[in-house]
C-alpha positions in Angstrom: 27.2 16.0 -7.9 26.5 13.2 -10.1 22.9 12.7 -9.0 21.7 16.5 -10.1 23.8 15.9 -13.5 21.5 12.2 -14.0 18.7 14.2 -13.5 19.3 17.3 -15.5 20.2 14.9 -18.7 17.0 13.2 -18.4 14.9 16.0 -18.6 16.8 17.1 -20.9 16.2 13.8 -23.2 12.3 14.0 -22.4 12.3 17.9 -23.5 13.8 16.6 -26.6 11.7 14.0 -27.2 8.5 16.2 -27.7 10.5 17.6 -31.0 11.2 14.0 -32.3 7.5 12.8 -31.7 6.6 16.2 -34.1 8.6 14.9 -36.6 7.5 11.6 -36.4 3.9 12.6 -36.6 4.5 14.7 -39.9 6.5 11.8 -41.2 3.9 9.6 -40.6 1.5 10.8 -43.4 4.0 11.4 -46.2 5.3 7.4 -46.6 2.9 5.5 -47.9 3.0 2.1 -46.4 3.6 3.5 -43.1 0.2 5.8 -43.7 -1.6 2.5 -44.5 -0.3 0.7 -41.7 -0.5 4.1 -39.7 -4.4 4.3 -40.6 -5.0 0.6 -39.7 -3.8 1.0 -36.4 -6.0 4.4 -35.8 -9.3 2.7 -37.0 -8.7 -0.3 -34.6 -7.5 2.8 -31.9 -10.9 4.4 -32.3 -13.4 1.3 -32.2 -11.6 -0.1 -29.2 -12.4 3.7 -27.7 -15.5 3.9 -29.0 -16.7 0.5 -27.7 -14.8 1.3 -24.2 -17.0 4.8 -23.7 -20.1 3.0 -25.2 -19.6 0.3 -22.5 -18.9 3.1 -19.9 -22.6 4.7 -20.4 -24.7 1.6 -20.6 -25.0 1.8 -24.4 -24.8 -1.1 -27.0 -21.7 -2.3 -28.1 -23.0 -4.7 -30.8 -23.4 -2.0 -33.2 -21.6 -0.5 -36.4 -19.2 2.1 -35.5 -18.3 4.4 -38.8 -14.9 4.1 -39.5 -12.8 7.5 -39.3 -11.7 9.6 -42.8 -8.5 9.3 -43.7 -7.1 12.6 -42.5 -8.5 12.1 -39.1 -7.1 8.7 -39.2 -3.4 10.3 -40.0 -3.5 12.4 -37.3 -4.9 10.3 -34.7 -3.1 7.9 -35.5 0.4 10.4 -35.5 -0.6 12.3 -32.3 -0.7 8.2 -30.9 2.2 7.7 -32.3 3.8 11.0 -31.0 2.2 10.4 -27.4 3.2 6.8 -27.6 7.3 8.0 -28.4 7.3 10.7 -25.1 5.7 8.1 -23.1 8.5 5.3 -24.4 11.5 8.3 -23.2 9.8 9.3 -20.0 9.5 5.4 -19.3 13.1 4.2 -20.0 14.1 7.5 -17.8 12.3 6.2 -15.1 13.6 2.7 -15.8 16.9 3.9 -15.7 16.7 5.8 -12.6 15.5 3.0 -10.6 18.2 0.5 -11.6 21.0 3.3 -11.2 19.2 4.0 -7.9 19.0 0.1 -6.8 22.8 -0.1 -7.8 23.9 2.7 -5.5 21.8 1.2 -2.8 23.4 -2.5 -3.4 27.2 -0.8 -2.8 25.9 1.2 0.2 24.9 -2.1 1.3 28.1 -4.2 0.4 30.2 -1.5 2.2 28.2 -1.8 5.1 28.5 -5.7 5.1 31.8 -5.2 4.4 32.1 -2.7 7.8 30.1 -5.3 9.8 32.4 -8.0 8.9 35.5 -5.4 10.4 33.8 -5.3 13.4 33.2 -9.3 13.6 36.9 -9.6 12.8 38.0 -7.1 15.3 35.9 -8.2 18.3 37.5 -11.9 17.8 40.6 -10.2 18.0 39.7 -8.7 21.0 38.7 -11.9 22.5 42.0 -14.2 21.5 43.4 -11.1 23.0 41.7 -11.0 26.1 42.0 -14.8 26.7 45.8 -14.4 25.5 45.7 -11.8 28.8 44.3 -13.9 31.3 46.4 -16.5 30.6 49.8 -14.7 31.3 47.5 -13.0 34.2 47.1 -16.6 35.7 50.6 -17.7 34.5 52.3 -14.5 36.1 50.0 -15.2 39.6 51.0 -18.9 39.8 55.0 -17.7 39.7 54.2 -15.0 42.4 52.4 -18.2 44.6 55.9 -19.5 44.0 58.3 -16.4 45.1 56.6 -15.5 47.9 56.5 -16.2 51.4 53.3 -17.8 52.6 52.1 -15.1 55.2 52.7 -12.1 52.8 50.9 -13.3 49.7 48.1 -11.1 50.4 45.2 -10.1 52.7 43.5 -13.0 54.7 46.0 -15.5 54.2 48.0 -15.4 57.3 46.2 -16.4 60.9 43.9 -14.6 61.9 44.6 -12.7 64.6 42.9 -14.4 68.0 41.1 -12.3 70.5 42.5 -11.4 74.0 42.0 -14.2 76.8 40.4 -13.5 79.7 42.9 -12.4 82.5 45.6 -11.7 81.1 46.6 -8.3 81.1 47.5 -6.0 77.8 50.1 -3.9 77.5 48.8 -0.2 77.8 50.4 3.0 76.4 51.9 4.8 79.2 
């Protein structure tokens, strides 16, 4: 139950993310440090990507690369900043995910330990039990050695029986 709920809520967050990273984009050109800064940070953006695809084809890298107009700058440099936002929410969902995932797996795993360790307990139990049995087994054959007469204490341990001697004559069954 919880797990479709988790999942629902961060889509849900991502979805509303894209809205945010709209307003943040038209925010971005209206203030006017944060355009300068803003346009900085797009004219850097597009000579590392322009360098990048230059060094991609074989071309020269050594040249001048004309800088971007300012309204260009403003919107590359909000559509980064937009991009930039979405990928920041989609990345701490994921984060999330995976601790919330690693900390169900760590109980699951405690619990098992904890049922392994049961089962250690029970089977030395068992075994003082078992030993506790054998000893009273013993105990309780040692005081039947002691009631009992010496030819009816079980099979084997009277004389065996010797065979019939030549000439004598057995009784028959008349």
């Amino acid at each position: 139950m919880v797990l479709p709920l988790v999942k629902l809520g961060s889509l849900a967050f991502r979805t509303l993310a894209k809205p945010i990273a709209a307003r943040l984009k038209h925010n971005a050109g209206i203030h006017p440090k944060f355009r300068g800064f803003i346009i900085g940070i797009a004219q850097a953006n597009h000579r590392f990507t322009t360098n990048m695809q230059r060094r991609l084809y074989g071309r020269a890298t050594d040249i001048h690369i004309r800088p971007l107009n300012e309204e260009r700058a403003i919107q590359a440099a909000a559509d980064l900043l937009g991009e930039l936002f979405v990928f920041s929410v989609a990345g701490a969902a994921i984060i999330y995910e995976v601790q919330r995932s690693a900390r169900s797996e760590a109980r699951k795993e405690e619990v098992r330990r904890q049922e392994v360790e049961a089962i250690r307990k029970r089977e030395e139990e068992l075994a003082i039990e078992v030993q506790a049995m054998k000893q009273r087994i013993s105990e309780m054959e040692r005081q039947y050695a002691r009631w009992t007469l010496p030819g009816f204490r079980g099979f084997g341990t009277t004389a065996q029986a010797t065979p019939p001697q030549a000439g004598t004559q057995q009784p028959t069954a008349a």
